[in-house]
Every structure is written in structure tokens, then in C-alpha cells.
LOVO-953611 format. One record per residue: z, x, y of N, C-alpha, C, O, CB in turn. Coordinates in steps of 0.05 Angstrom, whole numbers, padded with zeros to 5 digits, always signed. Glycine has a CB too. Layout:
residues N
ZXYZXYZXYZXYZXY;...
END
This chain:
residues 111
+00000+00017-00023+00000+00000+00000+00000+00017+00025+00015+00037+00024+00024-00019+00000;-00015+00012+00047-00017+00022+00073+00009+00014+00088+00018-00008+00086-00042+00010+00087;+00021+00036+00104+00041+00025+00126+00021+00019+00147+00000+00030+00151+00066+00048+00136;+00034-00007+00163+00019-00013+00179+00035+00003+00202+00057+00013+00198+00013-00042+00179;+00019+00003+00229+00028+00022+00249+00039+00000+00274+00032-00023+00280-00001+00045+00259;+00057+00015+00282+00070+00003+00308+00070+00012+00324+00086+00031+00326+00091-00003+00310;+00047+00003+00353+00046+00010+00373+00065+00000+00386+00071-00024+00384+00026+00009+00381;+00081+00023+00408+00101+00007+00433+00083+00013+00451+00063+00028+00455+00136+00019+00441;+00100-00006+00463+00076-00001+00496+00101+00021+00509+00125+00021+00503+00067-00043+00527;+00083+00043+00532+00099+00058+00547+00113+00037+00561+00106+00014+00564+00086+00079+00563;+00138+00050+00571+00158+00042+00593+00149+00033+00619+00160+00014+00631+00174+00064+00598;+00130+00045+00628+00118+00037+00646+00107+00006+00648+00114-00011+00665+00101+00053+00647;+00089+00003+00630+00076-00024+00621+00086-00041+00617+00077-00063+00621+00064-00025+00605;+00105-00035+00607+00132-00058+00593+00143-00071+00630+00148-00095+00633+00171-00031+00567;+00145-00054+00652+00164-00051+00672+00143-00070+00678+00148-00094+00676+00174-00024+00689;+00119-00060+00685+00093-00067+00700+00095-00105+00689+00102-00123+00705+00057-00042+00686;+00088-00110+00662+00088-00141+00648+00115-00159+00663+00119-00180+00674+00094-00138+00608;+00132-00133+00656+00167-00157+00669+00166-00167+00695+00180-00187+00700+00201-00138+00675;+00147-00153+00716+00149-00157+00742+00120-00173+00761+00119-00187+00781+00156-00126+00750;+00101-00164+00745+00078-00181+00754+00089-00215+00755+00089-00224+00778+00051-00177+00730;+00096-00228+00739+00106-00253+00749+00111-00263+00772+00098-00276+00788+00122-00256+00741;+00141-00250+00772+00158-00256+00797+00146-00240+00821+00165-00238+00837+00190-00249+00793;+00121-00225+00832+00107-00217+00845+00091-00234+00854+00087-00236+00878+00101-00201+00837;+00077-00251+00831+00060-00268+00831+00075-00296+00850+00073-00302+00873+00052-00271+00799;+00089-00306+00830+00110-00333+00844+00123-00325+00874+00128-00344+00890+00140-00340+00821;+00130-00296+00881+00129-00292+00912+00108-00303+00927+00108-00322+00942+00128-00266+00918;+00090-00286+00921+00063-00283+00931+00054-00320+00939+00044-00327+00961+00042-00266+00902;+00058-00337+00918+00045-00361+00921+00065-00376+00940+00057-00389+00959+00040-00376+00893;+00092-00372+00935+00111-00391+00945+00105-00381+00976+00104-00399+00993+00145-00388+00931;+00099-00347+00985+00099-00351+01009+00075-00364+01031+00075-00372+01054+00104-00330+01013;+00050-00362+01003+00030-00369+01019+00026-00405+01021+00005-00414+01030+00005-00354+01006;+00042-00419+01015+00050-00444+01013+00068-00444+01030+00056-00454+01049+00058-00454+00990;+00092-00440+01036+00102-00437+01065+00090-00438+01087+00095-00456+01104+00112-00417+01068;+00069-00416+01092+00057-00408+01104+00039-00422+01120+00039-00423+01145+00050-00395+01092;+00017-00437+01099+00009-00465+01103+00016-00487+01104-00002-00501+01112-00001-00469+01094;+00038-00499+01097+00064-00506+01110+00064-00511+01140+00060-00530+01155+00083-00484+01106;+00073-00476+01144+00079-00480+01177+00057-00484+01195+00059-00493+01218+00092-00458+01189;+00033-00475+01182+00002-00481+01200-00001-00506+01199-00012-00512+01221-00026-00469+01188;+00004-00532+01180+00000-00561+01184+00020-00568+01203+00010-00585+01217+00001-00579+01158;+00051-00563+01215+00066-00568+01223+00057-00562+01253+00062-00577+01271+00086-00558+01210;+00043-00537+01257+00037-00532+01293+00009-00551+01294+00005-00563+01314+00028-00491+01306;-00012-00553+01270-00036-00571+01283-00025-00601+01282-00031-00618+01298-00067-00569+01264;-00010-00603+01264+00001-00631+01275+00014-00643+01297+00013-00666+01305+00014-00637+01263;+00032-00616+01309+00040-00622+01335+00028-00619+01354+00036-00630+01375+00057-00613+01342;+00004-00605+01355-00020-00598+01375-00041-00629+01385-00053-00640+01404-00042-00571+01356;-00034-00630+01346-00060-00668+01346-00039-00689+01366-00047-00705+01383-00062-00694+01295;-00019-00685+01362-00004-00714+01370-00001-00717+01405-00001-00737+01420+00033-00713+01353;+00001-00685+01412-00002-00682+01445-00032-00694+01450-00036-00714+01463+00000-00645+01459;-00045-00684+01441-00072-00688+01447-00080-00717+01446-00097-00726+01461-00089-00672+01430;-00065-00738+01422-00073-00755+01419-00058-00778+01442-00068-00800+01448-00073-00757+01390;-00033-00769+01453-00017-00771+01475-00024-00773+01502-00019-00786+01523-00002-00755+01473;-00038-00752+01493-00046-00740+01532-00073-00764+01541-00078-00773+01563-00066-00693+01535;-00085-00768+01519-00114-00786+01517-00112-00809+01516-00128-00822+01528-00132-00782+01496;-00088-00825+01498-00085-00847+01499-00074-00860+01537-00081-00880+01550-00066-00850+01473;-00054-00837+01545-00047-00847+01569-00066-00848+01591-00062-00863+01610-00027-00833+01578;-00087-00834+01588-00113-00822+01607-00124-00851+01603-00124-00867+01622-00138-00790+01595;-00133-00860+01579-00150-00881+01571-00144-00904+01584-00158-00917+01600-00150-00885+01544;-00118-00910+01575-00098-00935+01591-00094-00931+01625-00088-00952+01635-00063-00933+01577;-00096-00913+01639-00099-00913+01665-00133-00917+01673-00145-00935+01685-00085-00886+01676;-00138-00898+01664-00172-00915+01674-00180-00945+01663-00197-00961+01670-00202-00895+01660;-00161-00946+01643-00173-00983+01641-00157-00999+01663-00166-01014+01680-00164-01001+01605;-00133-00993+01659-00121-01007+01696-00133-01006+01712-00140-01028+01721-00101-00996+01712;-00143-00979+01727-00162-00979+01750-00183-00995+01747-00189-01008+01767-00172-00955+01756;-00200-00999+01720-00225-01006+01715-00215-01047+01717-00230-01064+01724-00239-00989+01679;-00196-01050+01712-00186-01086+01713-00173-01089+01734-00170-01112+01743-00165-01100+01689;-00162-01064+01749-00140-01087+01758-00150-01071+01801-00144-01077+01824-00088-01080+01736;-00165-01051+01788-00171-01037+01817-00160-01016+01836-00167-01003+01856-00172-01054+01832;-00127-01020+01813-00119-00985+01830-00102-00975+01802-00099-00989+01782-00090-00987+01870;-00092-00948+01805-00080-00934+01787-00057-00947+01782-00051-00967+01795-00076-00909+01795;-00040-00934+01757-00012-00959+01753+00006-00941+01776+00000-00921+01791+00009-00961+01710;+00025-00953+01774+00039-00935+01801+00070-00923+01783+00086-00907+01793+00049-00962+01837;+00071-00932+01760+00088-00914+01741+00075-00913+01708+00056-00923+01697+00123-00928+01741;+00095-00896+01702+00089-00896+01665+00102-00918+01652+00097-00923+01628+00102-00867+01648;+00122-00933+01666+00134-00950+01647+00108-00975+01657+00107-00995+01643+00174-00958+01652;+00092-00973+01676+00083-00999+01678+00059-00995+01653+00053-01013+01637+00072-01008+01713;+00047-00972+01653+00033-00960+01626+00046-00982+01593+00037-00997+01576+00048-00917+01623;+00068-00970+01601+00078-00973+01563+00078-01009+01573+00065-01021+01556+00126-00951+01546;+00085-01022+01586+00090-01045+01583+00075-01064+01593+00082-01085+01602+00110-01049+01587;+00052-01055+01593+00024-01076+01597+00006-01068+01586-00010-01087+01582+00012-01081+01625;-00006-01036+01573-00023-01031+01561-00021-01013+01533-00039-00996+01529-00036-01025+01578;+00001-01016+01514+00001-01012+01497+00015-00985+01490+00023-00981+01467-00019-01018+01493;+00019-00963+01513+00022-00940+01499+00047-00935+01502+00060-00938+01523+00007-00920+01507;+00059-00925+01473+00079-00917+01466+00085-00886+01463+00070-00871+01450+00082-00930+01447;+00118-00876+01481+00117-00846+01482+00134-00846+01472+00151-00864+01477+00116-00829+01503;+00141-00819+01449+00163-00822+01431+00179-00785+01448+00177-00760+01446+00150-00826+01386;+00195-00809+01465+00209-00779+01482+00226-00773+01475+00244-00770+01492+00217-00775+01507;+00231-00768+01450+00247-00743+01425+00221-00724+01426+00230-00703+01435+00256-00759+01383;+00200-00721+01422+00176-00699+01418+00165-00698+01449+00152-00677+01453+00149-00709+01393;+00165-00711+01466+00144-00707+01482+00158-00713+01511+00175-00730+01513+00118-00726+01474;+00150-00697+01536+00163-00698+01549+00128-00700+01572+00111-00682+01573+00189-00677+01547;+00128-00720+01584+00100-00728+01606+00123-00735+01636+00143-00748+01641+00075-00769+01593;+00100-00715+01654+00101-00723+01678+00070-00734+01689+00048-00723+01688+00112-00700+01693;+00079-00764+01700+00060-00769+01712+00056-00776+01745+00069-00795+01754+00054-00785+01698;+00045-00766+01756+00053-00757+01791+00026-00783+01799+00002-00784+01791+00045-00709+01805;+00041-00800+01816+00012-00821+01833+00011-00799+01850+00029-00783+01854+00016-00859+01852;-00017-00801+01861-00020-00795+01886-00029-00814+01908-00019-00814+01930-00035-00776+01886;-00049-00830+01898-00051-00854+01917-00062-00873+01898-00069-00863+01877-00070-00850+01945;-00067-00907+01900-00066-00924+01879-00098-00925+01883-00107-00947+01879-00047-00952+01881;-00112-00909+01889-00151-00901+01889-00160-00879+01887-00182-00871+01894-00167-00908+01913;-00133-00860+01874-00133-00831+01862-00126-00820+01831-00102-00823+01827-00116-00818+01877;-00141-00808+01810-00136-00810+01786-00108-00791+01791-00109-00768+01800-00160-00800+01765;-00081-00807+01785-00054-00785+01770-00047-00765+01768-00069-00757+01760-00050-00782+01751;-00032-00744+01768-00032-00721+01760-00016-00723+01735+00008-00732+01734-00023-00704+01779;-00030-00716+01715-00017-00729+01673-00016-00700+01660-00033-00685+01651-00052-00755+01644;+00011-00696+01663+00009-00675+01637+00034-00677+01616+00054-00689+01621+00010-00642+01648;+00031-00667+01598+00039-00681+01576+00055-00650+01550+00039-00632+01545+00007-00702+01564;+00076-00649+01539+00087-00626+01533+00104-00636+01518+00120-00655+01520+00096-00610+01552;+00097-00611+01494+00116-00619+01477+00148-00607+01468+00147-00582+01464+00102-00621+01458;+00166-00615+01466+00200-00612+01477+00208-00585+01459+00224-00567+01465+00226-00646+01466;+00189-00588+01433+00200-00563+01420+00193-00537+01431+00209-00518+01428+00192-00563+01391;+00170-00532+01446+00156-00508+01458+00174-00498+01479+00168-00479+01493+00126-00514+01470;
END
């Protein structure tokens, strides 16, 4: 009968197999984080933007019905629909005269 032969793997290789894993599961968990935090800033970027436009929209439709600018933001939220959720968002809106577009800017609280 033949002895059969027993290869070991060097020390090295053995080290190299134990650790590729948990290299690997770093590697992913951070790049999932990562992208993570990139949906978290375009989402807060979309919501200003979608903020800043909805209020723009709703003042030129005032002007366009009623013939002059609103003369505040609350007259905004409570005749034409738009809602500001001022936990995230912090808008100044400046009249200048009620046959002059606003001065609208719009910012968000965490920045």
C-alpha cells in the first residue's frame, strides 16, 4: 500500500485564508456606510431644492391671481398649500414691494 502524502499549507497562507474574510466584510460594511451617507446629503440637498421651488411657484401664482406678492410666508402656507417643516429648514423671506419678486432663500438647520 502507498502512504498517501500530507501537504500543510505554509504559515503564511494559513494567516493570509484566516484574514481575507474579515478584510473583506470591512471593506463592504464600509463601502455601505459610505453610500449611506451619500443618499443622506442628496436627500437633504433634494428636499431644499424641492422647498425653495415649491415656495417660488406659490408666490408667482399669487402674483399671477391675485396681482401683488404675498406680503408674508404664513400667508404662503395658508392659502396656497405649502408646507415648511422648520425642524430641517430654516427660510427667510424679505417683501420688497407687493409688484416686486421676494427675496427667498431657503437653508438647511443641520449645515
Amino acid at each position: 500500500m502507498r502512504k498517501r502524502e500530507v501537504f500543510k499549507k505554509p504559515a503564511a497562507l494559513a494567516l493570509f485564508s484566516g484574514i481575507t474574510p474579515i478584510l473583506l466584510t470591512i471593506a463592504v460594511t464600509a463601502m455601505v456606510i459610505f453610500g449611506l451617507s451619500q443618499t443622506e446629503e442628496s436627500s437633504k440637498s433634494e428636499g431644499l431644492r424641492i422647498l425653495d421651488e415649491g415656495i417660488r411657484r406659490a408666490v408667482i401664482s399669487c402674483y399671477a391671481m391675485e396681482g401683488y406678492y404675498p406680503e408674508s410666508l404664513a400667508y404662503i402656507e395658508n392659502n396656497y398649500g405649502v408646507t415648511i417643516n422648520r425642524e430641517r429648514y430654516i427660510v427667510h423671506y424679505q417683501v420688497i414691494a407687493s409688484n416686486i419678486m421676494p427675496d427667498i432663500t431657503v437653508w438647511n438647520i443641520d449645515e
